[in-house]
N, C-alpha and C positions, 0 to 999 in steps of 0.2 A: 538774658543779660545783653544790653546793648554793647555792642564794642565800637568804639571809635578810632582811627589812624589819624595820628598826626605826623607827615615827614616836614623837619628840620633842615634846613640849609645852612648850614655855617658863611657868613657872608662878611667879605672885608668891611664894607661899607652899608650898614642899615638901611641909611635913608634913600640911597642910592637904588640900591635893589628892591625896597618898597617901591617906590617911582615907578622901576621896569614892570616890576607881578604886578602893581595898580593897572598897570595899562590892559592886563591879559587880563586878570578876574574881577578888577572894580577895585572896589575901597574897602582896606581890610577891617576883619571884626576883633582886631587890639590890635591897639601900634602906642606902645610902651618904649622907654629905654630899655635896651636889653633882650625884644621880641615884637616880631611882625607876624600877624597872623591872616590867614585869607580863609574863609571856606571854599572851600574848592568843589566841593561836593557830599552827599548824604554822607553823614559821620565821618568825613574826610576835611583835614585843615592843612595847608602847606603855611611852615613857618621858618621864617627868616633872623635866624640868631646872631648878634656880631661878634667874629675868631674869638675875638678877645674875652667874652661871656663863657662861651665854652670850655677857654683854654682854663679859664678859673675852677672850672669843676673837675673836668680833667687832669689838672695838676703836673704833675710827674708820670702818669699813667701811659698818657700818651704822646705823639709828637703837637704839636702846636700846629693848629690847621692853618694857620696861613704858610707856612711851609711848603703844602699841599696847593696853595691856589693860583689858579689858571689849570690845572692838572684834574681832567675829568673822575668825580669822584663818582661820580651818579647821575641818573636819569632820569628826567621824569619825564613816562609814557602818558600821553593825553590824548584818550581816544574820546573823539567828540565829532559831533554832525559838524562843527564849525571850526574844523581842523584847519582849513586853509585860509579861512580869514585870520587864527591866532597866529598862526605861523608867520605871516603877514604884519601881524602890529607885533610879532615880537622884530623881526627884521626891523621895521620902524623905528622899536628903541629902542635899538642898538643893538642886540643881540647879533652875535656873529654867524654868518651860514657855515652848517656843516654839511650837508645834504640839502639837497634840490627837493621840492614835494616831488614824490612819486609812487608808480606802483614797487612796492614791493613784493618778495617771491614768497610771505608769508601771508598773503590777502590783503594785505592793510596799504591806503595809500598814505605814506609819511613824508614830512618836512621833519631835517634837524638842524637846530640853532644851538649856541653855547650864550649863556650868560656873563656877568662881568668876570664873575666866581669860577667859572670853565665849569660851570655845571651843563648837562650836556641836554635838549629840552627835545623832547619828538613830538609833534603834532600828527596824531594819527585819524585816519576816516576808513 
């Protein structure tokens, strides 16, 4: 059985945050109202939901994620041969610097950016 990972970004602004992940992965494979999709890699899809989509399903269950935004919810590690040119066109559009690319004390040289969302993004080599 194949398994495949999809992580979901709750995102103020759809169109907005498709723009920025276009720049990093290309041109997604769905961009519906409602969901952005990218492959990001072998049975790996990063997708960009808007608060408002989410908050519909979740209901009463939870707090309403825009509550939550600007406020680092998550990370997404991206360990790639071409860590520091991504890191680089995310800084481009717009992406805030959180760290400097470097070595770090666990082998890995990283760059961290934050997105519009405070999601928090590591380009690792």
């Amino acid at each position: 059985m194949k398994t495949q990972f999809e992580i979901i970004l709750y995102v103020a602004d759809q169109e907005k945050s498709k723009v920025f992940y276009s720049q990093l992965f290309g041109s997604p494979s769905l961009d519906v109202p409602g969901m952005t999709e990218f492959e990001v890699g072998d049975n790996v899809k990063l997708g960009l939901m808007p608060e408002e989509g989410i908050a519909k399903i979740i209901a009463d269950k939870a707090p309403h994620p825009k509550i939550g935004n600007g406020i680092p919810r998550c990370e997404l590690y991206i360990k790639t041969e071409n860590a520091l040119n991504l890191y680089n066109i995310a800084l481009s559009a717009g992406a805030t610097l959180i760290s400097a690319f470097s070595d770090r004390d666990w082998g890995d040289k990283v760059g961290y950016v934050m997105d519009a969302d405070g999601h928090i993004i590591a380009f690792a080599h």
